[in-house]
N, C-alpha and C positions, 0 to 999 in steps of 0.2 A: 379718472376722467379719460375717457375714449382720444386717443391721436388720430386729426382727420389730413386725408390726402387728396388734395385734387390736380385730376392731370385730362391732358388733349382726351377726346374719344378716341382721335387716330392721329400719328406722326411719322413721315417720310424723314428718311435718312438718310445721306449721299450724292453721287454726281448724277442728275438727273429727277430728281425726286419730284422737280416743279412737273413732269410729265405728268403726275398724278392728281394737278389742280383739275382742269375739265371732266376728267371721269368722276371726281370727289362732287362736283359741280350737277352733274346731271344725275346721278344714283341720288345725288338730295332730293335733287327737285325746282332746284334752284332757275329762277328767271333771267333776274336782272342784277344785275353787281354794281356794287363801288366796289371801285380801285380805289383804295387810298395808297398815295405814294407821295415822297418829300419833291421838292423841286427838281433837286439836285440828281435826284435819281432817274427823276423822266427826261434832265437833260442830258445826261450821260447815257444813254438806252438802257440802264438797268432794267426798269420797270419793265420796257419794252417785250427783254424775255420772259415776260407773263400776258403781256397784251396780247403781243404777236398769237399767242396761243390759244387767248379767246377770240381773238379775228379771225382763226383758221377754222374755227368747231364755229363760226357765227354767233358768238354766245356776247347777247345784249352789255355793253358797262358804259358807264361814265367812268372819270378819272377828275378824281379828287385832290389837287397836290396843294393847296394854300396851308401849308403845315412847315412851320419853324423847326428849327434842333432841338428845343427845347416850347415844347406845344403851349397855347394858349387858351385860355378861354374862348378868344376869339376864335380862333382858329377851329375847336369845336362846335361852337357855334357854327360856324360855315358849314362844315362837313353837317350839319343835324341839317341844313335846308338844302344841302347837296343830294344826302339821302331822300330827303322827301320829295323833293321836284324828279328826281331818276326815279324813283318807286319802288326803288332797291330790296330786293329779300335777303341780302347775303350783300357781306363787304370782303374783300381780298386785301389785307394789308401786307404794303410789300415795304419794307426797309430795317430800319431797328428799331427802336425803344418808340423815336419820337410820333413814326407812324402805327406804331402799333397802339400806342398808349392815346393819342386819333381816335384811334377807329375803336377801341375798344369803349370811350368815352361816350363816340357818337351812337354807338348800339344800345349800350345802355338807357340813352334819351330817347334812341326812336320807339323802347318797347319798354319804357318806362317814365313816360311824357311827363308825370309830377316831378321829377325831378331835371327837370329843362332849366335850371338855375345852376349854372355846372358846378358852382359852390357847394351847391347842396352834398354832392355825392362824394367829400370829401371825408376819410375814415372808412368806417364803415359801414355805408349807406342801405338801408334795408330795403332795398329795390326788392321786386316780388316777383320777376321772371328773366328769363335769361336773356341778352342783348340778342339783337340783331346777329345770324350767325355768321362768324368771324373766319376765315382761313387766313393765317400768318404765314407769311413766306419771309424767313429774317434772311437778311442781307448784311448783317454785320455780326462776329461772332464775340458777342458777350453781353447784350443786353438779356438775352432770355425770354424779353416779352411774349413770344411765341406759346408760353408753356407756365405763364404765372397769372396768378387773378391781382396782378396790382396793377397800376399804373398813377403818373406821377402829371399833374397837369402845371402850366406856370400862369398865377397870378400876378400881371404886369403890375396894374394897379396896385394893389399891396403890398410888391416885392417880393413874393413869395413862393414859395413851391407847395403845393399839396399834394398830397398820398390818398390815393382813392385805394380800397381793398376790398373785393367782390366774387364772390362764386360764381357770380351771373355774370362776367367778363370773358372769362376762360375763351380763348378759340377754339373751335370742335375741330380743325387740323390744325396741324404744324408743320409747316414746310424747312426742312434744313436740308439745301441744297450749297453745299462748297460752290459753287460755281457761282450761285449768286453774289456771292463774299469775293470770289476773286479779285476784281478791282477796286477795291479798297484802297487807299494808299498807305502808306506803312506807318503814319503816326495813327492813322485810325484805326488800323491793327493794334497797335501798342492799348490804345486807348480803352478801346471794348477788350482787350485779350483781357487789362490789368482790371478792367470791372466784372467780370467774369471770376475773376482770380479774388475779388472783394466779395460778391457773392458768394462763393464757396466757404471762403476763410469767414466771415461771418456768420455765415448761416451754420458752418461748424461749432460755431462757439459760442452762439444767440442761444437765450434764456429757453427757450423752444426746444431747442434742439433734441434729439433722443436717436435712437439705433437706425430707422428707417431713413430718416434726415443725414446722419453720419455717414452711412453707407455711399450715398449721391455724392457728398461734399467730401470727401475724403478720396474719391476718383476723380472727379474735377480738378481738383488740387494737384494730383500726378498730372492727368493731362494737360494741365498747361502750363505744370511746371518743366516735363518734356516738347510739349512743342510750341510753346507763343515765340520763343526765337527765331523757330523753323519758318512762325507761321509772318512772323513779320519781316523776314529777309525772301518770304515770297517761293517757299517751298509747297510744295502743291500737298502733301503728306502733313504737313505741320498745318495748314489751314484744312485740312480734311477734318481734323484729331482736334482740332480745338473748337470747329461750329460744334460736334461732340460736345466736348467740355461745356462751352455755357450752356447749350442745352439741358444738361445735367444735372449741371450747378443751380440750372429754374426751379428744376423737379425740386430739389430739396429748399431753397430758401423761400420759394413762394408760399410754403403750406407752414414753415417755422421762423419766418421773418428772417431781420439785419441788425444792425446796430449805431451805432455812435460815429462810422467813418458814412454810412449812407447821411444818415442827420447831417451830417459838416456838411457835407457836397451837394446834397440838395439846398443847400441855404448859400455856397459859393453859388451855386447856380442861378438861382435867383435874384442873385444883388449884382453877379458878375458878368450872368452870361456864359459859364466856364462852360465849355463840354463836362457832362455828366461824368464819363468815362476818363475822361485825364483829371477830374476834381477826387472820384474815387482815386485813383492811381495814386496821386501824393500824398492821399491823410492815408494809404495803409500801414505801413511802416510807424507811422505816427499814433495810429490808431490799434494798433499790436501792441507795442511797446506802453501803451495806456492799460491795456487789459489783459498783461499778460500773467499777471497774478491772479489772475479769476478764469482760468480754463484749463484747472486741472491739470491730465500730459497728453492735450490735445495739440502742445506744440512741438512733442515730441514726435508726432505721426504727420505734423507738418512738416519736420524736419528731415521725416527719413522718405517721405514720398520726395520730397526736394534733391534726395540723394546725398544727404549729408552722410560722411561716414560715422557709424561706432557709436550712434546715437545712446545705443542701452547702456552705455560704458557713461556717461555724461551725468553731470547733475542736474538737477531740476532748472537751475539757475543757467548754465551750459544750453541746456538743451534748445531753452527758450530763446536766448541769444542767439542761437543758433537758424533757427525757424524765421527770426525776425530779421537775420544779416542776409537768410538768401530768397527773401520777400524785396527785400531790398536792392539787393542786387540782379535780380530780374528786372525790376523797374530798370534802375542804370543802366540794364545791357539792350532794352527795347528803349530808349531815350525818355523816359518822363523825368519831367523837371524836379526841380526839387524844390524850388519857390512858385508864389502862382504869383505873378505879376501881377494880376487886377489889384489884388486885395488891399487893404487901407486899413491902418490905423486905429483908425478915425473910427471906423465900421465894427470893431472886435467885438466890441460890448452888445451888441443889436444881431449880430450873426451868431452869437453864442446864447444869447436869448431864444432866437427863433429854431435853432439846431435841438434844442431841448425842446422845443417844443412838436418837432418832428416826429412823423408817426413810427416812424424807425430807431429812434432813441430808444424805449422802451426795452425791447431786446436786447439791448446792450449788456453782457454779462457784468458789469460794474458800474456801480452809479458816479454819475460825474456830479460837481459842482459848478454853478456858470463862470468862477473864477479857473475853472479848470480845464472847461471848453476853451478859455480864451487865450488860455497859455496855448490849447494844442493848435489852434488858430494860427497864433504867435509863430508857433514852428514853422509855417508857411511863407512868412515874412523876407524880403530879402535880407540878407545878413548884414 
């Protein structure tokens, strides 16, 4: 069976790159834009250094921000009748995961109206042409939404998260501009750097996986195991090097999936609220150490891009210990917690239910039991 790869038509790289949205904009064709952007970001002038830029070229948008950390039904909904009343031929999504996975949503309903029940397009929905076209500008380095066909919406009602996966999402650019990412503050460096770091490491060791997929995730993995320190003590070099890295790390997990630490997190997510990116951060280590007897001596190439020494000297059992201490100890040195405060009890049984039942379980190089999930749950727990 044929290995399929999908990636941007075109992707900007570096300080300055969003200079390349307006020209991208007009060589289309393009009219009228949504901006989708979060709140947070139109009140801090993030967005602005994208506004500003179609204010100056006169270039038609509305601005879309009614979009949560963690996206809603609702909030899709909004942005599909934001689209329509603006006339929109083209959206600009500027932030991380939460706007992107917006707008990628609402594109898909403006140009493929049967599925206007945003439930519907959960899995793998056979939408029959491509969304509304999309330019991503990420503003945070390690979601990757920029550069993958998935995206994740939150079912309040249900309590739930769902995994939508489409080739018709794809953005036709990718904006990775360090500058955008500057102001970040430094747990949300930590945050997206270590989800970043859980893309790669999984999608290394996802059921999927093969040589093309390996080559991405096994560079991701150096890069940000040399620089998410640099990048979160606010070194301009170490956040150059790491919007890189989850870029990267897109390339390869979007086209050969995740596993069993996305499952946890998207279900912490949805009963907690957790950030996505700090709910990945804690189950990795936890989620390593579950699968490390099902990935071959892929944790031996974990261990030596980590800079461990004398790895070929080590045993199987070494090597792996080894991979997973300084998976770990990254965490510790960028502050992720090692409990997640929300979590309950009470809840383990129905969060380990619904974790399996997640469209990222599946990849998971070893099958769990739901008495199993709930133990790695359990690790979460204060002590």
């Amino acid at each position: 069976m044929a290995n399929r790869f999908v990636l941007n038509e075109t992707s900007y790289h570096g300080h300055g790159a969003i200079n390349n949205i307006v020209p991208e904009l007009k060589a289309r064709g393009f009219k009228k834009v949504l901006v989708c952007s979060d709140a947070s970001l139109v009140k801090f002038g993030v967005s602005a250094k994208v506004t500003s830029l179609l204010d100056e070229a006169k270039v038609p948008y509305s601005l879309f921000s009614d979009i949560k950390p963690n996206p809603t039904i609702e909030n899709v909904l909004a942005g599909v009748k934001a689209a329509k009343e603006a006339e929109a031929d083209c959206i600009i999504a500027i932030g991380g995961g939460s706007s992107m996975d917006t707008a990628k949503a609402i594109g898909i309903i403006i140009n493929n109206p049967e599925f206007a029940d945003v439930r519907s397009l959960e899995g793998v929905a056979p939408t029959k042409h491509p969304c509304l076209p999309i330019i991503a500008v990420a503003t945070t380095a390690g979601t990757a939404a920029e550069v993958t066909i998935n995206y994740v919406i939150t079912d309040v009602e249900k309590k739930r998260k769902f995994v939508c996966v489409d080739v018709h999402d794809m953005p036709i650019v990718a904006i990775v501009d360090p500058d955008m990412m500057a102001s970040m503050p430094k747990s949300l460096k930590a945050f997206t750097g270590m989800d970043a770091l859980t893309h790669a490491i999984e999608g290394y060791t996802t059921r999927g996986a093969w040589e093309m997929s390996d080559m991405f995730h096994i560079k991701a993995i150096e890069l940000i195991a040399k620089n998410l320190r640099s990048s979160v003590a606010g070194e301009d070099k170490g956040g150059e090097n790491m919007a890189l890295a989850q870029y990267i790390a897109g390339m390869g997990f979007s086209n050969v999936g995740l596993g069993i630490d996305h499952a946890m997190a998207h279900t912490l997510s949805a009963y907690y609220d957790v950030p996505h990116g700090k709910a990945c951060a804690m189950l990795l280590p936890i989620s390593m150490e579950f699968n490390r007897d099902y990935t071959g001596e892929k944790y031996r190439e974990i261990a030596r891009v980590f800079g461990v020494k004398d790895v070929d000297k080590m045993s199987e059992e070494e090597y792996r210990d080894a991979a997973i201490a300084a998976v770990r100890q990254l965490g510790t040195d960028v502050g992720i917690p090692l409990v997640c405060e929300e979590i309950k009890e009470s809840d383990l049984d129905s969060l380990a239910s619904d974790a399996l039942k997640d469209a990222c379980y599946p990849g998971n190089p070893r099958e769990a039991t739901h008495e199993q999930v709930v133990e790695l749950f359990r690790k979460l727990l204060r002590k």
